[in-house]
TORVO-782617 format. One record per residue (C-alpha): x, y, z; residue in three letters. Coordinates in pm, whole numbers, padded with zeros to 5 digits, always signed. Example, Ala and Ser with C-alpha at 12.3 -4.5 7.8 and 13.67 -1.06 7.14 Angstrom:
2
+01230-00450+00780Ala;+01367-00106+00714Ser;
//
This chain:
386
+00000+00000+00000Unk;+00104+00363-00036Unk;+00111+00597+00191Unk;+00001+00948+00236Unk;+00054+01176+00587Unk;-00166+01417+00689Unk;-00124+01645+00936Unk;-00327+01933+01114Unk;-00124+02259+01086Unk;-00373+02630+01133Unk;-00118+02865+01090Unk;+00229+02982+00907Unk;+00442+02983+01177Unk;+00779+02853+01052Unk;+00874+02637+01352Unk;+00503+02519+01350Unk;+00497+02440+00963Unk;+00844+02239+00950Unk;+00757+02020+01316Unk;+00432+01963+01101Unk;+00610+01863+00771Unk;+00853+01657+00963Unk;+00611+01450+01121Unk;+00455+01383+00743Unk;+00810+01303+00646Unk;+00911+01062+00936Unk;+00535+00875+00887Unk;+00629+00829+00520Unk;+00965+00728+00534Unk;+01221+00996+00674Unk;+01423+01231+00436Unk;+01709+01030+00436Unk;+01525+00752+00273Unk;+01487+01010-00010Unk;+01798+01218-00038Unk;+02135+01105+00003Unk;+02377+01361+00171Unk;+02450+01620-00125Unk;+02277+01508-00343Unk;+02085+01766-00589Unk;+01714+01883-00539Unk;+01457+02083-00726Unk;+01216+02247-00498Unk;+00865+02283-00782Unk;+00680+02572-00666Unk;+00344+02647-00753Unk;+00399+03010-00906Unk;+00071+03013-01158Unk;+00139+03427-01101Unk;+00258+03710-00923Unk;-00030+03657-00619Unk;-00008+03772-00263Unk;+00071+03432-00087Unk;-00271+03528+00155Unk;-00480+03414-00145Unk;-00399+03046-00115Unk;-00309+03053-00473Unk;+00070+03010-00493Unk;+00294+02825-00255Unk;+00346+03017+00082Unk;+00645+03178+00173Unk;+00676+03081+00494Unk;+00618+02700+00328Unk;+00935+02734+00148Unk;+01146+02810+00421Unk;+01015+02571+00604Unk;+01073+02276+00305Unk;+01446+02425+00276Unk;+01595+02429+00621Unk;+01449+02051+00627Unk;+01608+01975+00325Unk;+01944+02195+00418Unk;+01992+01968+00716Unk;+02134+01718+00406Unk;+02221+01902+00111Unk;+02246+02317-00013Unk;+02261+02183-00356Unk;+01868+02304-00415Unk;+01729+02470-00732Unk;+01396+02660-00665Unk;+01167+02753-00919Unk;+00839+02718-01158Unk;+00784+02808-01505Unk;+00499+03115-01494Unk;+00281+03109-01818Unk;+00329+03493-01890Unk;+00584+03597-01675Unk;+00939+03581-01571Unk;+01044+03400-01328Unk;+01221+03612-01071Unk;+00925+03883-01132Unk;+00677+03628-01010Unk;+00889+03547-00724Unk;+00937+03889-00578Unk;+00521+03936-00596Unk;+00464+03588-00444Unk;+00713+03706-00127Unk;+00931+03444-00232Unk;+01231+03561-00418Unk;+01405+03678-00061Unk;+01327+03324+00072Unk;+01533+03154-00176Unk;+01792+03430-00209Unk;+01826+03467+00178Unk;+01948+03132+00154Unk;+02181+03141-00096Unk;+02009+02920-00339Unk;+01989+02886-00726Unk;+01683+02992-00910Unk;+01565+02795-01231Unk;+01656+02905-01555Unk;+01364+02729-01723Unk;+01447+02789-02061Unk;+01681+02525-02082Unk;+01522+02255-02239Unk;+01548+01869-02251Unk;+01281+01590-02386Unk;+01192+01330-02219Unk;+00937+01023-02364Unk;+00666+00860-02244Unk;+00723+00505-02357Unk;+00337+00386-02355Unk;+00110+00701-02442Unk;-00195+00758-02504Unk;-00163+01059-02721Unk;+00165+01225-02728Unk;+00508+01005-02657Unk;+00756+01335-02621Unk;+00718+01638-02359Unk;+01050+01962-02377Unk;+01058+02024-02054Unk;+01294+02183-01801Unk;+01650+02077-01790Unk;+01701+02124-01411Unk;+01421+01979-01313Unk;+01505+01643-01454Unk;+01880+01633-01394Unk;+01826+01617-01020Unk;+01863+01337-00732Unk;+01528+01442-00580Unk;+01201+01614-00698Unk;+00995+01834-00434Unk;+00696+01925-00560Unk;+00526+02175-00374Unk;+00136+02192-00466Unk;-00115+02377-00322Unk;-00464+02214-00180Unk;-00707+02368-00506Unk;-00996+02350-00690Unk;-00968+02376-01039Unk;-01252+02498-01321Unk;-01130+02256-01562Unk;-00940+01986-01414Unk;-01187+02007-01062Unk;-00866+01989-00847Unk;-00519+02099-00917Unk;-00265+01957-00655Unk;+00010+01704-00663Unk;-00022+01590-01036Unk;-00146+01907-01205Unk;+00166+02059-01027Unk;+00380+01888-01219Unk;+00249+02083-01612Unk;+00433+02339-01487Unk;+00790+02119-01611Unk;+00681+02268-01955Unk;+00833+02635-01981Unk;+00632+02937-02011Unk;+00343+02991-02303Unk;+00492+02629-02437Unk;+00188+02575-02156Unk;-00080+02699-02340Unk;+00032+02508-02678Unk;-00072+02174-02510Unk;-00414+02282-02413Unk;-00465+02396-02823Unk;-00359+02051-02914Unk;-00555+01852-02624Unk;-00822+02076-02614Unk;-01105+01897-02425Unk;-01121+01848-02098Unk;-01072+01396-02094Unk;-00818+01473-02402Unk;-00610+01713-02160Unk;-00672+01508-01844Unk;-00464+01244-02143Unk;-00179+01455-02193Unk;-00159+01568-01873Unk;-00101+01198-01798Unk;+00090+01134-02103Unk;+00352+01411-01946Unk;+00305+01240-01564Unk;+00435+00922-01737Unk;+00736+01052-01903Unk;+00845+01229-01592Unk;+00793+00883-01369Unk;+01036+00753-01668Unk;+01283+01002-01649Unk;+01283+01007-01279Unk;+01222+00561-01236Unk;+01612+00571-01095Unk;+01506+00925-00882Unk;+01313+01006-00648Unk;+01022+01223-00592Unk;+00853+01371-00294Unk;+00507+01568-00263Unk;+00369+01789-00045Unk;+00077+02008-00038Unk;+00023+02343+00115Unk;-00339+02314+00230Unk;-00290+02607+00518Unk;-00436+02768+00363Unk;-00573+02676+00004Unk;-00845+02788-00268Unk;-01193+02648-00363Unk;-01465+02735-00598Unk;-01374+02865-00959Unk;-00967+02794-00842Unk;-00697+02786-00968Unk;-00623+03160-00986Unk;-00877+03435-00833Unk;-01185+03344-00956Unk;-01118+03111-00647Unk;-01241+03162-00277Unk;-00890+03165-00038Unk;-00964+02859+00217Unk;-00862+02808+00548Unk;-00824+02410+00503Unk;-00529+02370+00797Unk;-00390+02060+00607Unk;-00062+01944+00466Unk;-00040+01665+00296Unk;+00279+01415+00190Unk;+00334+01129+00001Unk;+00595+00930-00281Unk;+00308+00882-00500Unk;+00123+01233-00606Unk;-00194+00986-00760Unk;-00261+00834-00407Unk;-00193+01213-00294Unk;-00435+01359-00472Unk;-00681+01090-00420Unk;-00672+01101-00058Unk;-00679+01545-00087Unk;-01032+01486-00181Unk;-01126+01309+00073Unk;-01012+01568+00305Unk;-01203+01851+00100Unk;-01536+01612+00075Unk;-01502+01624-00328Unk;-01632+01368-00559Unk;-01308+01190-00635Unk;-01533+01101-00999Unk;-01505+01401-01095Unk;-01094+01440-01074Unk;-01093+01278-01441Unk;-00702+01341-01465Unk;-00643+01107-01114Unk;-00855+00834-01247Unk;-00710+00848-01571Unk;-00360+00780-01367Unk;-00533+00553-01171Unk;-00618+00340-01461Unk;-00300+00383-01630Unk;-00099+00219-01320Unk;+00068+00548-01286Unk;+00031+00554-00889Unk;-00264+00431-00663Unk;-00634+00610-00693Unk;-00787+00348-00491Unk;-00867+00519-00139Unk;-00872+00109-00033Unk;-00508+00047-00110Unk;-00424+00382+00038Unk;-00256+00434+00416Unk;-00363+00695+00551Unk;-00079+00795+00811Unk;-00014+01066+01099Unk;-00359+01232+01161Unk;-00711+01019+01007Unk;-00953+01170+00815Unk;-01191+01257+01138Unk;-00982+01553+01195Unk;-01099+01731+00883Unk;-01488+01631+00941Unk;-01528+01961+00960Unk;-01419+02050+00635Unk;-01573+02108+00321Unk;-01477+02287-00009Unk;-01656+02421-00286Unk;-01695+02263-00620Unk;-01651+02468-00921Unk;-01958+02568-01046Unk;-02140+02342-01370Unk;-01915+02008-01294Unk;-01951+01820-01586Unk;-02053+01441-01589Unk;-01846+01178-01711Unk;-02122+01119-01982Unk;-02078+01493-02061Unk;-01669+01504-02087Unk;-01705+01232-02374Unk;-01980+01450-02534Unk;-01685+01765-02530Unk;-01453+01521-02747Unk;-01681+01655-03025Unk;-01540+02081-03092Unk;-01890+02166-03261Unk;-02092+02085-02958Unk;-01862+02346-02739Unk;-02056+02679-02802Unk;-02381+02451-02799Unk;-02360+02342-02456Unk;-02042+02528-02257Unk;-02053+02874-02070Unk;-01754+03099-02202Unk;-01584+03361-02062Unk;-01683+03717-01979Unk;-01487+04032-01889Unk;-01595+04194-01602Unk;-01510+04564-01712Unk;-01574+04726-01364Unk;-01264+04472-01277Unk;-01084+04478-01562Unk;-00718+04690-01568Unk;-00633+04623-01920Unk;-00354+04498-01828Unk;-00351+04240-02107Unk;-00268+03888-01895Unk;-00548+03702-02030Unk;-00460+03731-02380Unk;-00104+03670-02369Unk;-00189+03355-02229Unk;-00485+03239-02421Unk;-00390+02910-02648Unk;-00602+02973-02935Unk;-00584+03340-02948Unk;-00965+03384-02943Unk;-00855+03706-02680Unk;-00834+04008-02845Unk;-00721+04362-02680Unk;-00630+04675-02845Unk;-00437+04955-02677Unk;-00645+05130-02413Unk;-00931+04939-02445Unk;-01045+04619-02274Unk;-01008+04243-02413Unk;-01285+04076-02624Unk;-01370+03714-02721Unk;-01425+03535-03003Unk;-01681+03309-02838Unk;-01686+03054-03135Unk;-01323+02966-03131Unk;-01254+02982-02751Unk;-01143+02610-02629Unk;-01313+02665-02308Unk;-00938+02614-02086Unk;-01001+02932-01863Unk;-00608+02992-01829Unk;-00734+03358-01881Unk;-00930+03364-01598Unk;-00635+03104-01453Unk;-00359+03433-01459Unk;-00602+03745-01413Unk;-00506+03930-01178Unk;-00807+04105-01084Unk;-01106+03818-01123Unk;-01231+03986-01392Unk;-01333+03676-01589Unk;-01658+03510-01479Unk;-01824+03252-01686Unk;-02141+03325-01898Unk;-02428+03084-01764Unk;-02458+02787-01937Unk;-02667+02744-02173Unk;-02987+02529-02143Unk;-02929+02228-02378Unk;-02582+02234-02193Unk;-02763+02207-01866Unk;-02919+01925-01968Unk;-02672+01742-02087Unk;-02451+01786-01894Unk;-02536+01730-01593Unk;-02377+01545-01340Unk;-02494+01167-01427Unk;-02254+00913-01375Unk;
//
């Protein structure tokens, strides 16, 4: 059985947050078991944009420390980073109150742009991924996700995390070529397979930031900022996730991209075969998040395989204006290009070509893209049937 640690933890308070992740670690295996002694680590933020770390959307400052005087205790040999879709790196850091964390301890920052290609051996779609030198060419992977919903994946923790290998815009390529939501929920398992490849003589370690995290229309801040009081750690970032929404009181049916891993033997989604370890489930009773809004069946994600029934059953999305700074995010980042903005004025949609991703309202920085409501023959067919 796998494992995955959970542990109760209500506030960032550095001493608090790293007794909290050590007592995940040591109920999982201790670090040791993971890292040899100076050996080389990658530290995988979750940097989606330049977000005050209060709005549970990008890993926590005070998480970070916490994570590197652990791992210091074996090794300074750490790179820290992400891979932002429209900005640089070192930009997003310093807005995310994380740039002084990594440089206060004198460690390296990812590049990014550095590229190698790793293979998936058995995919379902696409065998070949350019991702990220340094975070391949490590001893130890620590990916850092945080405990969200997500409007088109439903969650986006331990395995979701890991997209963010790809560099910069090369992001929103992937979700033009895989774009419906089981064919993405493919490739983003397609890419999960070629990293367990490249890393099947490595090691990798997750663990979730769920101090505080993000539910609702997550993953940027369409979301509502959650005070969950969870971390979560495990080997295996299927069994992770599986067991995340359990915690949350999510329909684990509806994470299509875990069962798709599930299926493919890629790690355990089977909350049977899972051990829970450190603190049960009882000690989140309590806790519930919110589902993004019109969750679409498993009978209805087949349905989106076909383009031309997109506009005749999906929502789209809609600029707020009284929100809206212009500032020009959204359509930098959109795959398709169906955002349009000229100079001084506010974006606007080509509704018929938009691939329904949201990675415009995923990097707005003002929630100023809410969905339309869906339209009626959408609401009836896609409803949440099983």
């Amino acid at each position: 059985m796998t494992k995955v640690a959970i542990e109760k933890c209500l506030e960032y308070e550095k001493e608090l947050v790293k007794e909290k992740i050590e007592t995940c670690l040591s109920a999982i295996g201790d670090l040791a078991s993971f890292l040899k002694p100076n050996g080389r680590v990658f530290v995988k933020l979750n940097c989606v944009g330049g977000f005050s770390p209060d709005l549970g959307i990008t890993t926590h400052p005070v998480f970070l420390e916490a994570i590197i005087e652990i791992l210091k205790q074996y090794t300074s040999d750490i790179i820290v980073g992400d891979n932002p879709a429209t900005k640089d790196l070192v930009s997003t850091l310093k807005r995310c109150k994380l740039y002084d964390v990594i440089t206060k301890n004198n460690l390296k920052i990812l590049k990014g742009d550095d590229l190698i290609t790793i293979k998936n051996s058995k995919p379902k779609l696409y065998s070949s991924f350019e991702v990220s030198r340094e975070m391949i060419e490590v001893d130890l992977l620590v990916n850092l996700p945080k405990l969200k919903t997500h409007s088109l994946t439903y969650m986006s923790i331990a395995e979701k995390n890991l997209f963010g290998m790809i560099y910069g815009l090369s992001k929103a390529g992937w979700h033009v070529k895989a774009n419906n939501p089981l064919q993405f929920g493919e490739a983003l398992n397609d890419l999960y397979g070629a990293i367990l490849e490249a890393y099947q003589d490595k090691k990798m370690l997750h663990i979730c930031d769920g101090i505080i995290g993000l539910e609702g229309e997550g993953p940027g801040t369409a979301g509502i900022t959650k005070k969950a009081g969870a971390i979560l750690a495990s080997s295996d970032a299927v069994s992770l996730d599986r067991v995340a929404a359990e915690v949350c009181k999510l329909d684990p049916d509806k994470i299509f991209v875990t069962k798709i891993a599930d299926e493919r033997n890629y790690g355990e989604g089977n909350l049977e075969r899972i051990e829970i370890v450190g603190k049960s489930l009882v000690a989140f009773a309590d806790l519930r998040f919110q589902e993004p809004v019109n969750q679409t069946s498993t009978f209805g994600l087949k349905l989106l395989k076909y383009d031309f029934l997109r506009n005749l059953l999906l929502e789209h999305p809609l600029i707020e204006k009284d929100l809206c700074i212009k500032c020009g995010e959204c359509v930098k980042i959109c795959p398709p290009k169906t955002l349009k903005i000229k100079k001084g004025e506010f974006p606007y949609l080509k509704a018929k070509e938009c691939i329904r991703c949201w990675c415009c309202a995923e990097v707005c920085p003002q929630n100023a893209i809410q969905k339309t409501k869906r339209p009626l023959i959408g609401r009836i067919a896609l409803k949440n049937r099983n």
